[in-house]
N, C-alpha and C positions, 0 to 999 in steps of 0.2 A: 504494500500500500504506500502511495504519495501523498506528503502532505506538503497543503498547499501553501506551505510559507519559504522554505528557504531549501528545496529541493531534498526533502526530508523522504526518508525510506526504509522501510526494515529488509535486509537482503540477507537470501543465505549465503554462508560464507565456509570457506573450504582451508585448510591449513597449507601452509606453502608449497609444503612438499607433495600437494595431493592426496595423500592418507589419510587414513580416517571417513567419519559422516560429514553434514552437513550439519550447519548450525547458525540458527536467527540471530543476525545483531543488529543494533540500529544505525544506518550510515547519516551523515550528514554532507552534503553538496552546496559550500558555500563561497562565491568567487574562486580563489585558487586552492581554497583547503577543503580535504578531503577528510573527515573525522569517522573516527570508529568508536563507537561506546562500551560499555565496557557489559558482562554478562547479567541479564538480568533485567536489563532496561527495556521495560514491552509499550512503554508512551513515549510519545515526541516529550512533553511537560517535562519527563525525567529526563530528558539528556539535555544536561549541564555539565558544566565547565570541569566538576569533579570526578563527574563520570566518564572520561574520558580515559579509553584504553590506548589509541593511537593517532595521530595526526599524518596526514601526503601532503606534501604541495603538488598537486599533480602536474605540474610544469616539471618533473623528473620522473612521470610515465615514460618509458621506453617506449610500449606499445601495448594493444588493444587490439584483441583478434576476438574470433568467435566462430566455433566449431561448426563445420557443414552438419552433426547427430546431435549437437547443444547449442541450438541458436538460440537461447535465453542463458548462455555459460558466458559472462564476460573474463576472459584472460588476461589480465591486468600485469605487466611488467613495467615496474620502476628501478632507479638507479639511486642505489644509496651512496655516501662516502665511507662505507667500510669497506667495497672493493668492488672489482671490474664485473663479477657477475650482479645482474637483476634477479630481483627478491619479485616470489611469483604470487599471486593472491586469484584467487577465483572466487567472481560472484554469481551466484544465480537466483533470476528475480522468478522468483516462483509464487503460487497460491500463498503466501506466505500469513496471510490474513483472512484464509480459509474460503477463500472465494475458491471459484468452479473455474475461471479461466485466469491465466494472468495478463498483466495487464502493459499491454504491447506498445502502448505510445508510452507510458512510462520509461518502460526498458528503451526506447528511440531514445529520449530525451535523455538520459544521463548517456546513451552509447554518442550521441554527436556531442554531447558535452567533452567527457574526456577525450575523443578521438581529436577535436580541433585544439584542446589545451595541452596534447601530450608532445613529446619532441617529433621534431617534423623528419620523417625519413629520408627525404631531399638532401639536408641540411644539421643534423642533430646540434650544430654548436650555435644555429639560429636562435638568438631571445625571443623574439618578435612571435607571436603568434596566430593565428586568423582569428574573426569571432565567427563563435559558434554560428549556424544557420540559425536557430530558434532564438535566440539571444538575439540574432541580428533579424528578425520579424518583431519581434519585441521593440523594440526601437523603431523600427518602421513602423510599426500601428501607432504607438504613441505621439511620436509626431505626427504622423498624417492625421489624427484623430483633433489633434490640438492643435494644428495649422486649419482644419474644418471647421471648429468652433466659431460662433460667431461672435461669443462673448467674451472671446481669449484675452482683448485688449479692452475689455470695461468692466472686468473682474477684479475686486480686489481683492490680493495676497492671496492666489490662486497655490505657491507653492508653500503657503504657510504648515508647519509642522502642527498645528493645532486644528487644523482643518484635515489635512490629509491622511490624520493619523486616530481619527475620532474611531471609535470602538466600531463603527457600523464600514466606516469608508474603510479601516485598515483592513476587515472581511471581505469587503469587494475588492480592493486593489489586489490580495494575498491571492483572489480568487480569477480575476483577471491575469495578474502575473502566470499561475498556474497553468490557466487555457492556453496563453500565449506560447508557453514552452512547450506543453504537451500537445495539445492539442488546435495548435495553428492554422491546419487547414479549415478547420471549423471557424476559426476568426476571421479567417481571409473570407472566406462567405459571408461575414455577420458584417465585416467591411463593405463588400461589394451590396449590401440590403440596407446601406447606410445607417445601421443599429447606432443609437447616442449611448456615450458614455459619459457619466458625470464626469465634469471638470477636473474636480480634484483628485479623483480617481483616476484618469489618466494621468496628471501630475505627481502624486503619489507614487503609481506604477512606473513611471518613466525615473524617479530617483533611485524606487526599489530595482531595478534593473540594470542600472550603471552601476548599483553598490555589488551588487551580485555576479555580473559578470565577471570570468573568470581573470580576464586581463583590462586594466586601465583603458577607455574609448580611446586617448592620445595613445597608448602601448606605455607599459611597463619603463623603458626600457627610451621611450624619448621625455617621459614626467619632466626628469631634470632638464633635459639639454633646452626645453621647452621653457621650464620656470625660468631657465637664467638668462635664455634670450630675452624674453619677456621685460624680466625687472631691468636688464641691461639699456634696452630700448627705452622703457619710462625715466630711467636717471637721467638718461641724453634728451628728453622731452625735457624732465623738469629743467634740467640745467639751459636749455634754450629760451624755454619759458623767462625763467630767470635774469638770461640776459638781457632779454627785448623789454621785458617789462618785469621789475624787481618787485612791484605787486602783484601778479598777476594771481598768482595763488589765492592771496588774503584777499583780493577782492571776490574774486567766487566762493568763498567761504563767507564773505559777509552779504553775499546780495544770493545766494544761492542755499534754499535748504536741503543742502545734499551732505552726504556722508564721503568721509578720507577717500572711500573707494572710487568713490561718484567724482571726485576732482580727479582724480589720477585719470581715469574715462575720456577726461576733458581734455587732460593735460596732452594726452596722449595720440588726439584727436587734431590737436595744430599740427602744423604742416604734414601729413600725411603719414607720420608714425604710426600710425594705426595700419594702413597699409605696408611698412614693413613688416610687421607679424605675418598678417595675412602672408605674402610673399614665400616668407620663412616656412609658413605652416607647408603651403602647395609644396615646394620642395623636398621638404620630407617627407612628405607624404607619395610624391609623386615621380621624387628623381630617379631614373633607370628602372622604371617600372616594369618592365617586360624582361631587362635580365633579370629583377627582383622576383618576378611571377616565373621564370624559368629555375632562378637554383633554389626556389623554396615553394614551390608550387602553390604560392598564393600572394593575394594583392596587396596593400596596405591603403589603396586609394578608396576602399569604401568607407572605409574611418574618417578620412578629409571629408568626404559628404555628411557622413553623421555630424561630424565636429560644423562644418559650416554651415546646415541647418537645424542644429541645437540652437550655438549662440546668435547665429541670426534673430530665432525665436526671443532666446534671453533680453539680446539687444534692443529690440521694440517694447520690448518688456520695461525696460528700463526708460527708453525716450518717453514711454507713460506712465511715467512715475505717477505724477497727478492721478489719476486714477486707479491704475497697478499697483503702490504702496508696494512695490519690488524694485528697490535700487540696488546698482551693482555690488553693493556690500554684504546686504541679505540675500542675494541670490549664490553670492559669493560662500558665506555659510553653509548655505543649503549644499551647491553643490562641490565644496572641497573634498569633503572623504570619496561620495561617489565617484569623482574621474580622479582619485590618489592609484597611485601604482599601489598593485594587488601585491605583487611582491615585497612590498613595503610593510604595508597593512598586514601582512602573512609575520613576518621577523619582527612588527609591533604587539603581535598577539605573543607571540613564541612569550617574547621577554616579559608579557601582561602576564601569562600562564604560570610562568618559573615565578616571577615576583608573590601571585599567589599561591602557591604553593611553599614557597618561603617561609611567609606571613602566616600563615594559615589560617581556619575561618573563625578563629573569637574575633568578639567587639573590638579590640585593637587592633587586632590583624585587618579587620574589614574597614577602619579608619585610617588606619597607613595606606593602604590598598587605594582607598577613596583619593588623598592626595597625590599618589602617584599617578593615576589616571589621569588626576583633573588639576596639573600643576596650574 
């Protein structure tokens, strides 16, 4: 059985070396980590942080096959740093939940999850990874759904966390995310019968889907090269700024109710430094593209489109502040952890995990714990 929040699963599971039965455990499929709980655990509720028996970043799957007499047998080979052979796991998604058939898009959906996040056979020293096909519907619906809206730009705080995350919308979104991965063809139909979805339910879905995706929408692997271009660009804006006019700042700060963000936006916006990013972005995204799609059998140019109509959306977002109450500061909030490199966010948990485990769960454990999260 799947559940519908964070690609949750009870799978049987087989001992490396193949011997032995089979035996139910709980898996969890979240962005780049791949969690094993530990015996015992028969609800999603219970698998927590403590019950955890093992951790993958599946960005060190070797590979993903599945047998011509067990096409529900997934053969899972990853690469550890204790040596040159892959450590072998088999899952089989079975009746496990007592049902009469199992359940076939499910098993789709985690087999093109791992299959697109695991090492590329092209290429194995490649970072870079494609996105999934269901993750990349996902992203397409939501856009297209919110680019359709007619009240996308006279909505206020459409991406508000207190709107998107109310007890009723967080059930739809969890539940639209679900369809999206599993069961897409069925959406792509409900697209084409122009079915409405609530507002913030698409907006909801659309953050819950960048945080979950297994790699960064910019990649892993350009986060940095990206932030430093960025800030690099805005210092040579302000510094020009500065030159031409030593107030220029402080007077948009006094005649303008905007936020640090929102000046930088601006700053950024004289002589056409905004189009250097842009520039920078196309070329990463798009330089040697065809020998890039030959030694790694896939593209990196459908991420420039996501990337330039996401923030496209944002940026209008923003020019109606007046009415949108989403300036680039608070949008900025919203969506930093979502497009943060997975691999980041993977070695920020690791070190979350040991610290609590250090501490351990009394009262003072779980108040040291509190300020190292939240310095």
């Amino acid at each position: 059985v799947l559940s519908a929040q964070i690609m949750d699963s009870f799978i049987d599971k087989k001992s490396q070396s193949g011997l032995g039965g089979w035996s139910t455990r709980c898996f969890r499929l979240r962005n780049c980590e791949l969690v094993q709980y530990k015996r015992g655990i028969d609800a999603f509720a219970d698998a927590t942080d403590s019950a955890i028996k093992k951790r993958y970043t599946i960005y060190e799957i070797r590979s993903v096959s599945i047998g011509a007499k067990t096409p529900y047998v997934l053969k899972v080979e990853y690469d550890t740093k204790y040596g040159d052979d892959p450590i072998t796991v088999l899952l089989k998604f079975d009746n496990t939940s007592k049902k009469k058939y199992i359940d076939h898009l499910a098993f789709t959906a985690w087999f093109r999850v791992l299959c697109a996040t695991s090492k590329l056979p092209f290429n194995a020293e490649c970072n870079e990874r494609p996105i999934p096909s269901t993750i990349a519907f996902a992203l397409y619906y939501c856009l297209q759904k919110l680019y359709l809206q007619r009240d996308i730009f006279s909505t206020a705080n459409i991406f508000s966390k207190k709107l998107t995350h109310t007890s009723k919308n967080r059930l739809l979104m969890e539940k639209l995310y679900y369809a999206l991965l599993v069961n897409h063809r069925k959406k792509y139909l409900d697209m084409k019968d122009n079915l409405d979805d609530d507002i913030h339910v698409l907006c909801g879905t659309l953050t819950y889907t960048l945080q979950n995706m297994p790699t960064s929408l910019f990649c892993d692997s350009l986060c940095e090269p990206l932030t430093n271009f960025v800030m690099d660009v805005l210092e040579q804006a302000e510094q020009r700024a500065y030159d031409e006019d030593r107030n220029y700042v402080s007077k948009l700060k006094a005649t303008m109710d905007v936020e640090t963000e929102d000046i930088d936006v601006l700053v950024l916006n004289r002589n056409e430094y905004i189009n250097q990013i842009g520039k920078f972005f196309f070329l990463k995204y798009s330089k040697n593209k065809k020998s890039y799609k030959e030694q790694n059998g896939f593209s990196l140019f459908n991420r420039y489109g996501f990337i330039i109509i996401l923030f496209h959306l944002l940026g209008r977002l923003v020019e109606k502040y007046s009415v949108t109450q989403m300036s680039a500061a608070r949008l900025a909030h919203v969506f930093a952890v979502p497009l943060q490199s997975k691999r980041y966010l993977f070695r920020c948990r690791t070190e979350l995990l040991k610290m609590k485990e250090k501490l351990g769960s009394g009262s003072s454990g779980r108040k040291k714990l509190e300020n190292y999260s939240n310095p």
